[in-house]
C-alpha positions in Angstrom: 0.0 0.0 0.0 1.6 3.6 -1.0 1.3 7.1 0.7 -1.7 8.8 0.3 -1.7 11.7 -2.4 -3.5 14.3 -3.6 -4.5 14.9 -7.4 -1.8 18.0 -8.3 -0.2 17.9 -5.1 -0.6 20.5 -2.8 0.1 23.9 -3.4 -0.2 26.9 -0.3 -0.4 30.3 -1.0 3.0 31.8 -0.6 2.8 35.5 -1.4 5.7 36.1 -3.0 3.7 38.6 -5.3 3.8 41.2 -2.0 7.0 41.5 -1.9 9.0 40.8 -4.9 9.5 44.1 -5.8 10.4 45.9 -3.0 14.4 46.1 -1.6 15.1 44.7 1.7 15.5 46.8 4.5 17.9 46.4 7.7 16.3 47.8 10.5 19.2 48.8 13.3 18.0 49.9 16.4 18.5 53.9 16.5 19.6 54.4 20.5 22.3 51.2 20.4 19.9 49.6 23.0 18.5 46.4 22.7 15.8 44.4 24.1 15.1 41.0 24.1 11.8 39.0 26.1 12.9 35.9 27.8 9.9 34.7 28.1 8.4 33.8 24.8 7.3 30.1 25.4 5.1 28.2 27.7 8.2 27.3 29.3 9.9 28.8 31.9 11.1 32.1 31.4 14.9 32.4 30.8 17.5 33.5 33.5 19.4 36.9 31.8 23.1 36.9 32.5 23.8 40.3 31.8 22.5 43.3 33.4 20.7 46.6 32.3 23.3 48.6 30.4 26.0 45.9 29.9 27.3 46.0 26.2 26.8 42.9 24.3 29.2 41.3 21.8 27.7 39.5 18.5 27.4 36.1 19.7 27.2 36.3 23.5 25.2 34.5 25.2 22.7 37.1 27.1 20.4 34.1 29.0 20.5 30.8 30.0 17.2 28.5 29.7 15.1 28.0 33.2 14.3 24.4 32.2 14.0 23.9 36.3 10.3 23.6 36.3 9.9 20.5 34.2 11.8 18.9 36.5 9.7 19.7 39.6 6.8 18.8 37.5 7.9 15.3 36.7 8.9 14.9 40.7 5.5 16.5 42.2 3.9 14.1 39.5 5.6 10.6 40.4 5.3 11.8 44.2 1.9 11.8 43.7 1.5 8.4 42.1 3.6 6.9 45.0 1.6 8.4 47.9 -1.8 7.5 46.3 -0.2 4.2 45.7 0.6 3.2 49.3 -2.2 5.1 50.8 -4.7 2.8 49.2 -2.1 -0.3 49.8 -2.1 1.2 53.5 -5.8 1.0 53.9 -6.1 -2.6 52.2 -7.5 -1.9 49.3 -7.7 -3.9 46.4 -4.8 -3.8 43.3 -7.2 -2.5 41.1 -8.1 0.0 43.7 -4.4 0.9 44.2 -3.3 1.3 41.0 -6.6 3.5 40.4 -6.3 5.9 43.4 -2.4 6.4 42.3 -2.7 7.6 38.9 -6.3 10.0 40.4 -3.5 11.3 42.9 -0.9 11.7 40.7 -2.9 13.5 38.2 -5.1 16.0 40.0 -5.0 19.4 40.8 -3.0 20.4 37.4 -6.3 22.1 36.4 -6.8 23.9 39.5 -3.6 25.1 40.0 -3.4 26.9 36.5 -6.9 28.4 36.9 -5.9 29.8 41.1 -3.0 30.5 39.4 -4.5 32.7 36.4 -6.9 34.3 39.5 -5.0 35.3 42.4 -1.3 35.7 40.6 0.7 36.5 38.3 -0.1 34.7 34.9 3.4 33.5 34.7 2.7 31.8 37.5 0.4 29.4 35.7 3.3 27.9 33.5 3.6 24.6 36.3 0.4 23.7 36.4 0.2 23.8 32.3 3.3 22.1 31.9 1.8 19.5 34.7 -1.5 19.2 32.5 0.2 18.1 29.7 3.3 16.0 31.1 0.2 13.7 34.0 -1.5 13.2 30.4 1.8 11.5 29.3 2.6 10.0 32.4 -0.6 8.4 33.9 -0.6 6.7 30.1 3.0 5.1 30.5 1.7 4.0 33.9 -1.7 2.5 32.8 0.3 1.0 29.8 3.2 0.0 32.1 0.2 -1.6 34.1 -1.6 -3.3 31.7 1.6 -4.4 30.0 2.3 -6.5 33.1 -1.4 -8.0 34.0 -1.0 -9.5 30.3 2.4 -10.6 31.2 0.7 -12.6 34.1 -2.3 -13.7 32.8 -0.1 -15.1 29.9 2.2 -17.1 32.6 -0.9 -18.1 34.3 -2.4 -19.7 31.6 1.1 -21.6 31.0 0.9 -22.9 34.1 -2.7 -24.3 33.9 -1.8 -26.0 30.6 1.2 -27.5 32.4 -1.1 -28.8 35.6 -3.4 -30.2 32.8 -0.7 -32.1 30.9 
């Protein structure tokens, strides 16, 4: 079976026509001073390592990447699973149960956190519990897959073993 295609290909609007005929301008900034958002991402925002005022050279680096927060997301996340985990172990309650209340603890709140966040602070203070929405969605499925990877695993050496008793 081949790709799929499209009669004539496919063929966007690139609007070429606009400009063709004009001569390209370099803008240069008129006062020598320079300013650059670090924050243009979901992400966190970037950590400047120059100050106001300090002259730049072409090719230095200004800021450094605040790639921190993912990693206090994955942690608060995998916390989460564990406690709900062994809280439902701790109060007998059945596997199923378990592996239920550990993936309910380790996902909630990412919701709530963005929106309190969006309400009472700063919107930049929102950015963990988006980056938490989207990183329990990929987490809780590894863990359910992990999960149902290994009930199969069993139920496949169960059934060995009953064809063994039968034999």
């Amino acid at each position: 079976m081949g790709l799929a295609t499209f009669r004539g290909g496919v063929h966007p609007f690139e609007g070429k026509e606009l400009s063709m005929d004009r001569a390209v301008t370099v803008l240069k900034p008129t006062s020598g001073e320079m300013v650059y958002p670090l924050s243009q991402h979901i992400g966190a925002p970037a950590k400047a390592i120059v100050k106001v005022g300090d002259e730049v050279l072409v090719g230095q680096k200004i800021a450094e990447a605040g790639g921190l927060i993912f990693g206090v997301v994955m942690l608060h996340n995998c916390i989460g699973y564990l406690l709900g985990f062994f809280a439902a172990k701790f109060i007998k309650l059945p596997y199923d149960a378990q592996k239920t209340l550990a993936i309910e603890v380790g996902m909630q709140n990412s919701g709530l956190a963005a929106g309190l966040a969006m309400k009472y602070f700063d919107p930049i203070s929102a950015v963990p519990g988006a980056i938490f929405s989207v990183w329990h969605n990929i987490s809780g499925s590894l863990l359910a897959s992990y999960w149902a990877a290994k009930a199969a695993k069993e139920e496949r050496h169960g059934q060995e073993g009953q064809d063994k008793q039968a034999v």
